[in-house]
KEBA-389828 format. One record per residue (C-alpha): residue in one letter; chain; x, y, z. Coordinates in steps of 0.001 Angstrom, whole numbers, plus 500000, padded with zeros to 6 digits. Last residue first. Example, Ala and Ser with C-alpha at 12.3 -4.5 7.8 and 13.67 -1.06 7.14 Angstrom:
% KEBA-389828
<atom><aa>S</aa><ch>A</ch><px>513670</px><py>498940</py><pz>507140</pz></atom>
<atom><aa>A</aa><ch>A</ch><px>512300</px><py>495500</py><pz>507800</pz></atom>
//
This chain:
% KEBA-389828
<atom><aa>X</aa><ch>A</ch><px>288191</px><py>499633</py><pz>672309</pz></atom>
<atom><aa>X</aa><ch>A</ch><px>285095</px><py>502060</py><pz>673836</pz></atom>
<atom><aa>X</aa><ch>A</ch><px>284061</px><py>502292</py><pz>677073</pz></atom>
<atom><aa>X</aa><ch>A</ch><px>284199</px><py>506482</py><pz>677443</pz></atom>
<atom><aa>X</aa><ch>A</ch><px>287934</px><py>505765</py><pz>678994</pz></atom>
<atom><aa>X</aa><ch>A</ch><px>289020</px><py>503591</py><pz>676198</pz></atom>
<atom><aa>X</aa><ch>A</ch><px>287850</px><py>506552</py><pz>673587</pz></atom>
<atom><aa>X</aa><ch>A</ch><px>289395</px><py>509029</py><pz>675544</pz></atom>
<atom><aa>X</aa><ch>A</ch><px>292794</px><py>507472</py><pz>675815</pz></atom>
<atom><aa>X</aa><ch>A</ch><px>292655</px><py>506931</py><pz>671602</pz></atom>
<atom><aa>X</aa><ch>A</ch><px>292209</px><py>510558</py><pz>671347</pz></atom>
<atom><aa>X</aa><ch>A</ch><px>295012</px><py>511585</py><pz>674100</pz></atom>
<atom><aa>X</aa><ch>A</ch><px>297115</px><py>509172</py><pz>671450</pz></atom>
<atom><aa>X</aa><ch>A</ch><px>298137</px><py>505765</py><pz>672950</pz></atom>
<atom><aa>X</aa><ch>A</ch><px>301631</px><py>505956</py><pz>673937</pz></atom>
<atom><aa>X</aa><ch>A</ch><px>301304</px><py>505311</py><pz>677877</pz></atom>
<atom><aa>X</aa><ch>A</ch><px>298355</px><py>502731</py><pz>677460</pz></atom>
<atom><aa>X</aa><ch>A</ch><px>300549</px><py>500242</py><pz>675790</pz></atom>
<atom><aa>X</aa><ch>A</ch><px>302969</px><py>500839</py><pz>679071</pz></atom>
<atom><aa>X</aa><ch>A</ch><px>300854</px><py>500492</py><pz>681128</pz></atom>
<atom><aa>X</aa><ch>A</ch><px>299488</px><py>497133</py><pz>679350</pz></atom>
<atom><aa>X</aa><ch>A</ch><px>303277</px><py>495862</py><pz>680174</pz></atom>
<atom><aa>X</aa><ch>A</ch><px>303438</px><py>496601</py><pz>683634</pz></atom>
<atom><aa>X</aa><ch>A</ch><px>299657</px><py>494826</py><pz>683987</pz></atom>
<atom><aa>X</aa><ch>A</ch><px>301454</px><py>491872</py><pz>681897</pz></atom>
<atom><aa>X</aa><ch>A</ch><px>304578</px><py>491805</py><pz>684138</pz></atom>
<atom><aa>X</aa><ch>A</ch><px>302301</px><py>492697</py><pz>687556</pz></atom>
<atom><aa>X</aa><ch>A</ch><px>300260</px><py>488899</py><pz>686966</pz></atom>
<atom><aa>X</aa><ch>A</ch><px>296696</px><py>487838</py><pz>686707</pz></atom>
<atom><aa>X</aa><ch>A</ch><px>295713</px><py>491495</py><pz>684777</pz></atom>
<atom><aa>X</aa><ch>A</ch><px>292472</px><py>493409</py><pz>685460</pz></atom>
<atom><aa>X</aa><ch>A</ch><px>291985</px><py>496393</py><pz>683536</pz></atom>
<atom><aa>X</aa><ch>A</ch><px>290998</px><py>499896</py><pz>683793</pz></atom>
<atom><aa>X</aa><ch>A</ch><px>289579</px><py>503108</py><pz>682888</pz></atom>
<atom><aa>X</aa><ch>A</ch><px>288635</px><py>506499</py><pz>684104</pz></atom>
<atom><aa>X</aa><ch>A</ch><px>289244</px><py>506623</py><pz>687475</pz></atom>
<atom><aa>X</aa><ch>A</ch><px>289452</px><py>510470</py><pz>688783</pz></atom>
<atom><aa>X</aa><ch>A</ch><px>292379</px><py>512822</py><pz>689008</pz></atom>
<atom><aa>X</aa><ch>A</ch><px>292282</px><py>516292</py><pz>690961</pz></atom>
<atom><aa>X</aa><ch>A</ch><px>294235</px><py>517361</py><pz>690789</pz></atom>
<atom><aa>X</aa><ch>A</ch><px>297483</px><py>517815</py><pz>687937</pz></atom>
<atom><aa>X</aa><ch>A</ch><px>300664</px><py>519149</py><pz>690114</pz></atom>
<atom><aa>X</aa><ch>A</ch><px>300009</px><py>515822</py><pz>692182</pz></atom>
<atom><aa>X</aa><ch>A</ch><px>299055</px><py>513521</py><pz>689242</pz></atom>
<atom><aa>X</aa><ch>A</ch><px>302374</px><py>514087</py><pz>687528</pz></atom>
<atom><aa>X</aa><ch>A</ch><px>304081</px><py>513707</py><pz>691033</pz></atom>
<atom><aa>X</aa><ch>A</ch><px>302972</px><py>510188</py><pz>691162</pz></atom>
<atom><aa>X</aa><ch>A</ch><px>300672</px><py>509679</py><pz>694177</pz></atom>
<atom><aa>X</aa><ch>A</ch><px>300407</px><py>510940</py><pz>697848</pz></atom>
<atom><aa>X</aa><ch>A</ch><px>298264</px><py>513880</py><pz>696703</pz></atom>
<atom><aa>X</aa><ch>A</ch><px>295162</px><py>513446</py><pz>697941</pz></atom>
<atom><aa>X</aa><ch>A</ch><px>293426</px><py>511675</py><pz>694688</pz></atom>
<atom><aa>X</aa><ch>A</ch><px>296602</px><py>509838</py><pz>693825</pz></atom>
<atom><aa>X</aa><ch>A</ch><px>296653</px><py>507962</py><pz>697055</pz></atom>
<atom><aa>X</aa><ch>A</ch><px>293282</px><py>507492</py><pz>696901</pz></atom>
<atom><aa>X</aa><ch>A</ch><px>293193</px><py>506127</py><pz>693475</pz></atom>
<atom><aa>X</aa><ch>A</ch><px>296717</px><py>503515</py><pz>694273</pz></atom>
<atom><aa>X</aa><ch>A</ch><px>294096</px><py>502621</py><pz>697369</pz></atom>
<atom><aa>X</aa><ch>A</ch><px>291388</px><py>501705</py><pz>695116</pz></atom>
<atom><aa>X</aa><ch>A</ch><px>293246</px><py>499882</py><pz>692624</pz></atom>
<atom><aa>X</aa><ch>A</ch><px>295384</px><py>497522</py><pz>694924</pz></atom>
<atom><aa>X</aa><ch>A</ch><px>298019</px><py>495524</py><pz>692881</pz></atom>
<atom><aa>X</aa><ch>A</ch><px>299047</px><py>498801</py><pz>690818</pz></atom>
<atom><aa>X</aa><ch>A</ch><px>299732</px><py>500201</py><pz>687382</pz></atom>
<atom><aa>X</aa><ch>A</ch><px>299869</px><py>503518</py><pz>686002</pz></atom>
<atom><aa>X</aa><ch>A</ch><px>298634</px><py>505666</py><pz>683207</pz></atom>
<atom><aa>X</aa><ch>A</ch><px>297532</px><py>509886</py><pz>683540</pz></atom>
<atom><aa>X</aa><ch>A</ch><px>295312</px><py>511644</py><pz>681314</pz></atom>
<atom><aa>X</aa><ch>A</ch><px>294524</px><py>515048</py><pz>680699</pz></atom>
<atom><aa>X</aa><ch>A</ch><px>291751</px><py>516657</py><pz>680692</pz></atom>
<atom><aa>X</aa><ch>A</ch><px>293198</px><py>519479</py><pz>683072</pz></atom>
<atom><aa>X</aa><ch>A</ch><px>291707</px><py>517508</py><pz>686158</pz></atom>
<atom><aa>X</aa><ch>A</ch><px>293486</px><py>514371</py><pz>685500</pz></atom>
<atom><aa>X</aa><ch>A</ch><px>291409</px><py>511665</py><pz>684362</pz></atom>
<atom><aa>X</aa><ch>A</ch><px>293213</px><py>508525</py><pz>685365</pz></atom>
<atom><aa>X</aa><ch>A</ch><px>294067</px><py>505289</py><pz>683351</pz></atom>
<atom><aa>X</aa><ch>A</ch><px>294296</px><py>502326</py><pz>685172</pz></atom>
<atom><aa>X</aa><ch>A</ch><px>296801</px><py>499063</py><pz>684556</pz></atom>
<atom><aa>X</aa><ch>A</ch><px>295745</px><py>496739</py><pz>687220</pz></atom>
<atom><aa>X</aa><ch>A</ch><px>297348</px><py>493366</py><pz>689062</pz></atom>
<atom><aa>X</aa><ch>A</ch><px>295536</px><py>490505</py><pz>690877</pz></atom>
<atom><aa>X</aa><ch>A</ch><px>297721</px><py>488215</py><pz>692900</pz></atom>
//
């Protein structure tokens, strides 16, 4: 089963990180207000990075990595860099 760590673009500039095994509807559900409470009091959010993981440990774990990059670093990853 495919797994994803995502990074959202909330619409303060901020950025939110999860994980899912269905990208698109973990989106939606953030995008109307169904999702993490962070993202709720934050809309709206849009996609701005992620990555494709074989199993939900490494995709939890890559959330996590994401989580305490710098608001910098989380730009740079969103705009395609490494």
């Amino acid at each position: 089963m495919k797994c994803y760590a995502y990074l959202l673009l909330c619409a303060d500039g901020s950025y939110y990180a999860g994980w899912t095994v269905d990208l698109a509807a973990r989106v939606a559900a953030h995008q109307s207000g169904k999702g993490a409470k962070y993202t709720r009091s934050h809309a709206p959010v849009s996609l701005a990075y992620f990555e494709e993981f074989e199993n939900r440990r490494d995709a939890m774990r890559r959330e996590y990595e994401l989580k305490k990059l710098s608001h910098k670093e989380k730009c740079r990853l969103a705009q395609g860099g490494s």
